[in-house]
C-alpha positions in Angstrom: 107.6 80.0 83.4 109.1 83.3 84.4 109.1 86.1 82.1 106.2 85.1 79.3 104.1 87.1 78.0 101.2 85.3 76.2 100.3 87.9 73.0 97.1 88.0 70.7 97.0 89.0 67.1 94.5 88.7 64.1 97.5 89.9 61.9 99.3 86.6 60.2 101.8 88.3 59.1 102.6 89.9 62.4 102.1 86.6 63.7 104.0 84.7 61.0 106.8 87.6 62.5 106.6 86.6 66.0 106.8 82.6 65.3 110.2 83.6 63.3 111.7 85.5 66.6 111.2 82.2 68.2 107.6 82.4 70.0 105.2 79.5 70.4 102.0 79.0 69.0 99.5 78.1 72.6 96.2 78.9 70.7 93.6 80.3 68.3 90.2 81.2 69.1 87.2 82.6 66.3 85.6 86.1 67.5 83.2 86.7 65.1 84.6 86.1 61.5 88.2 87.0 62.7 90.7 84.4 64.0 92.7 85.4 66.6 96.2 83.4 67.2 98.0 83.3 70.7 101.4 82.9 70.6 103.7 82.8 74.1 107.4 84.3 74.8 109.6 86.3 76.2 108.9 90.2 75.7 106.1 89.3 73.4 104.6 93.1 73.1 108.2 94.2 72.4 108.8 91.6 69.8 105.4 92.6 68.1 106.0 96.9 68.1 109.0 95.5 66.2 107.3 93.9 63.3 106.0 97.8 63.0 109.5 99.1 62.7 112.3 98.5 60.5 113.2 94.9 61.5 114.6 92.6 59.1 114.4 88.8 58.9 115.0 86.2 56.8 112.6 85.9 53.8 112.0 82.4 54.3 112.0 81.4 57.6 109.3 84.1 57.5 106.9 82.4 54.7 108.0 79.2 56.1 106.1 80.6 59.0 103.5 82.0 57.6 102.4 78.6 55.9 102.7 77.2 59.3 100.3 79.6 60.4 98.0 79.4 57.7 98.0 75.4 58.2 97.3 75.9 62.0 94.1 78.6 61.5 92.5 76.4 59.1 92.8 73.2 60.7 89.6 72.0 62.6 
């Protein structure tokens, strides 16, 4: 598709963030001890700088995320 931008993190929160604004979850892969998670979208180093800024969102849409996350990582 035109216009995705596939994005890494090791952050969950950050990526928790990024599932919220409506990007998909395409992978995870182990470096080492740390997890990294993909995630695919549009503008998906814009949407991340904002997790860093003063963006709001929903409380629960963003642990209802995060749990998704978390359920994802640690899955075999």
């Amino acid at each position: 598709m035109v216009g995705l931008d596939r994005y890494g993190t090791q952050n969950l929160y950050e990526a928790a963030y990024l599932l919220a604004q409506g990007m998909r979850l395409v992978g995870k892969e182990r470096k080492g001890n740390k997890m990294v998670v993909y995630l695919e979208g549009q503008d998906a180093q814009a949407k991340a700088m904002e997790f860093y800024g003063k963006t709001r969102i929903d409380a629960k849409t963003l642990f209802d995320c995060y749990r998704t996350l978390k359920d994802f990582v640690f899955q075999a």
